[in-house]
C-alpha positions in Angstrom: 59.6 74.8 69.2 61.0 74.3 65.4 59.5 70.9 65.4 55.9 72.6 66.1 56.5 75.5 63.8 57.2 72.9 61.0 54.0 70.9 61.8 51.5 73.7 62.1 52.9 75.0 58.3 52.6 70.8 57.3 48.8 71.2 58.7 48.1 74.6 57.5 49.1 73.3 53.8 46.8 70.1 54.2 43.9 72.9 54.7 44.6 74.9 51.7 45.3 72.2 49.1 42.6 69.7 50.9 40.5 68.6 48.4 37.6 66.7 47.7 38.0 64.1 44.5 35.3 62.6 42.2 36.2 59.6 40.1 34.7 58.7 36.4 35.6 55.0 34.9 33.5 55.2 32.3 32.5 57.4 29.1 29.2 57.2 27.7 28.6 58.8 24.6 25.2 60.0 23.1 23.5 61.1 19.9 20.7 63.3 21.1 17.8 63.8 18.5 16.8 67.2 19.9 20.2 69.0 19.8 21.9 67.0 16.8 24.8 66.4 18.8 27.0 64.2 20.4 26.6 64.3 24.3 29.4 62.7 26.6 29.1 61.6 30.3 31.7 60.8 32.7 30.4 58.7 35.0 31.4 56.5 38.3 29.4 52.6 37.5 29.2 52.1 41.6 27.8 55.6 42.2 25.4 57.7 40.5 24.6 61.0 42.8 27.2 62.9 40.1 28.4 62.7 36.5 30.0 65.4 34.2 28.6 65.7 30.7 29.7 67.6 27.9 29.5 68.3 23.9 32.7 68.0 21.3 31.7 70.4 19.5 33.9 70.5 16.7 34.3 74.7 15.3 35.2 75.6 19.1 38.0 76.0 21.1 36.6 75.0 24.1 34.8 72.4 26.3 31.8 73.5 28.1 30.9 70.8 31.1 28.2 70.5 33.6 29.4 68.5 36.9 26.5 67.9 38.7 26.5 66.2 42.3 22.5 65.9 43.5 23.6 65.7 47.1 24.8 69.2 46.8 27.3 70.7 43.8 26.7 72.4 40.5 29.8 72.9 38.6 29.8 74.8 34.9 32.7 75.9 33.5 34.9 76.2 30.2 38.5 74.7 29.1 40.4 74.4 26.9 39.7 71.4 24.2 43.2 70.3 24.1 44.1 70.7 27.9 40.4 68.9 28.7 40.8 65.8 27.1 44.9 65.7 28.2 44.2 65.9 31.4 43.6 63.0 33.8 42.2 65.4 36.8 40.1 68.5 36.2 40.6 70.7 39.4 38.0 73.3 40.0 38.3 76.6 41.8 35.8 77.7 44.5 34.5 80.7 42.3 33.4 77.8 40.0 31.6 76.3 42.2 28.0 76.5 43.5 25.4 75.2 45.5 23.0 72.7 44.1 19.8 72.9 45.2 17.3 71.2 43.2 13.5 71.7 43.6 13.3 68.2 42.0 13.8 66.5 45.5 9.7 67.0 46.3 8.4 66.5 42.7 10.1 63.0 43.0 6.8 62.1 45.0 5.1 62.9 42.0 6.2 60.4 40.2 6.9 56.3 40.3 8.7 53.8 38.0 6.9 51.4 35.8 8.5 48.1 34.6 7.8 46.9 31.4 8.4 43.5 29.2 12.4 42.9 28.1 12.1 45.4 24.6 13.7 43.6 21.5 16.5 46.2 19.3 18.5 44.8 16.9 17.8 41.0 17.8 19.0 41.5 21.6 16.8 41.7 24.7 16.9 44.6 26.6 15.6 45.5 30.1 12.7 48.4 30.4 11.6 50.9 32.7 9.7 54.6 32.7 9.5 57.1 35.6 6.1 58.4 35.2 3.5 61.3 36.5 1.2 59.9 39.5 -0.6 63.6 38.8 -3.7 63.5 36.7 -4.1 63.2 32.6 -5.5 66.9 33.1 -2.8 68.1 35.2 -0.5 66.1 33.0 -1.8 67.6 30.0 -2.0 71.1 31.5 2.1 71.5 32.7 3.0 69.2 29.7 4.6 66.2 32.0 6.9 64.2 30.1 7.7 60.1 30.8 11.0 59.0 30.9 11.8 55.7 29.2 15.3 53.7 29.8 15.7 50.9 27.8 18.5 49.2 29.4 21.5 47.0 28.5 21.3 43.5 30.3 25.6 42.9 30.0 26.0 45.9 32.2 23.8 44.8 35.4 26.7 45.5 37.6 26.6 49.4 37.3 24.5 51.2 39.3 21.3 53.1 37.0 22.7 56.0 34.7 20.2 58.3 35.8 21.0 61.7 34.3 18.0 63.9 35.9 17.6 64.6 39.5 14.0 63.9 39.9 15.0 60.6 38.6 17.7 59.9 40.9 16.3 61.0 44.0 13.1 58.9 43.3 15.8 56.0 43.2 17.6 57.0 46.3 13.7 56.4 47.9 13.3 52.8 45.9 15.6 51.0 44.0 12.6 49.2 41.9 14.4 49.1 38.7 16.9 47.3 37.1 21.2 48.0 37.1 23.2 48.7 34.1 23.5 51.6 31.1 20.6 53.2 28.8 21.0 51.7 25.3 18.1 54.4 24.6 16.6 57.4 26.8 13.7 58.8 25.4 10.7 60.9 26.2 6.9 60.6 25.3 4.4 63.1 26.3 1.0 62.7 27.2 -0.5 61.3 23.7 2.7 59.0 23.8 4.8 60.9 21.2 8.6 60.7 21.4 9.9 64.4 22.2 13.3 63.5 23.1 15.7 60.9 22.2 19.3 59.8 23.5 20.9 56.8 21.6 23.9 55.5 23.2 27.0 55.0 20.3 29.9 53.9 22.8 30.8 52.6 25.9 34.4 53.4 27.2 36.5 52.6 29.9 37.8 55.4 31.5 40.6 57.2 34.4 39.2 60.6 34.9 38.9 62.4 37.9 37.6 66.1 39.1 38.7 67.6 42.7 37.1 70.7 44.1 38.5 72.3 47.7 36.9 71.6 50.7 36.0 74.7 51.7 33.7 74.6 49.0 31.8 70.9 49.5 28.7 71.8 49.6 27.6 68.3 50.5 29.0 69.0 53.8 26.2 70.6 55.7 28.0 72.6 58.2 29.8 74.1 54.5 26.4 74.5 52.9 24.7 76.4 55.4 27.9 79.0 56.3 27.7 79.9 52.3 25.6 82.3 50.9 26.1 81.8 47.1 23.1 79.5 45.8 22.6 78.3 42.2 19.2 76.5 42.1 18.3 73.9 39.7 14.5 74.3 38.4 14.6 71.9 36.0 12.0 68.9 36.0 10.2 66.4 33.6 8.0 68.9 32.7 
């Protein structure tokens, strides 16, 4: 009888502390031409469903992340600086966390990926791609549809696409047309082919980050998601 009282307590515990865990190995690091800042994302090379990205900005206190997993998680939350970058695991309450439901999943129809010739920066070669609008130039013109441009490092072919916005990466979950490895340059051109947007890439680092969020709280478990009642929706597009 003590031997089964010890063991339900020893199961009980694995519930409560059960936990789901994400891994990052590497830190890319951004200027972005729009914000004038410095944008940082944690990513995993072999998987790209999630990545955590946030700004050092330098007069604050604290960081302010976005954790993002497209099959189901929206995570955004505030730390402090000094206890963010000491840490090797950022756990996550369940108040913290939401579910992710993007209304990008459909739009992804909307659009396909375009390959173009090896573009030439700096005397190297680098790979090119665009996710662009299938819609037409009047309907393009009319909800001001934005194209996507990666221009891709060829040395890092073995990591899986960075691909930051879910309309991208669910159109790359459908087919995987494009290339491996890490944007050198993001950028955006609208409709007349100006650049709106631009993301410049000023480090790659290795990495040994983590994040862990309870299981009661994985949304990407179905029978989780659809016993929850607390939705955050995601409305962004390329739009």
């Amino acid at each position: 009888m003590k031997k089964q009282f010890f063991v339900l307590i020893y199961l009980i515990s694995l519930q409560i502390y059960a936990q789901k865990k994400y891994s990052f190995d590497y830190a890319l690091i951004y200027s972005d031409s729009v914000s004038k800042t410095t944008i940082t994302y944690l990513v995993n090379s072999k998987l790209n469903n999630y990545n955590l990205s946030f700004n050092d900005e330098k007069n604050k206190q604290d960081i302010s992340f976005i954790f993002a997993d497209y099959n189901g998680i929206l995570i955004n939350s505030k730390t402090p600086k000094a206890q963010f970058f000491k840490a090797e695991t950022i756990h996550n309450p369940c108040e913290n966390i939401f579910r992710y439901r993007s209304k990008n999943l459909p739009k992804s129809d909307e659009y396909e990926f375009v390959t173009f010739k090896d573009t030439l920066l700096n005397d190297s070669l680098y790979y090119h791609f665009a996710i662009k609008s299938i819609k037409s130039i009047e309907y393009q013109k009319r909800k001001k549809i934005k194209s996507c441009h990666f221009i891709v490092y060829k040395q890092s072919e073995n990591e899986v696409p960075f691909l930051y916005h879910p309309t991208i990466y669910y159109k790359w979950v459908i087919k995987k047309n494009i290339t491996n490895g890490f944007p050198k340059v993001i950028y955006e051109v609208d409709i007349e082919n100006k650049v709106t947007a631009k993301k410049t890439l000023q480090k790659i680092l290795k990495t040994k980050r983590f994040l862990t969020i309870p299981n009661k709280c994985d949304y990407t478990n179905p029978e989780i998601w659809n016993n929850r009642s607390n939705t955050k929706t995601n409305d962004s597009s390329l739009n």
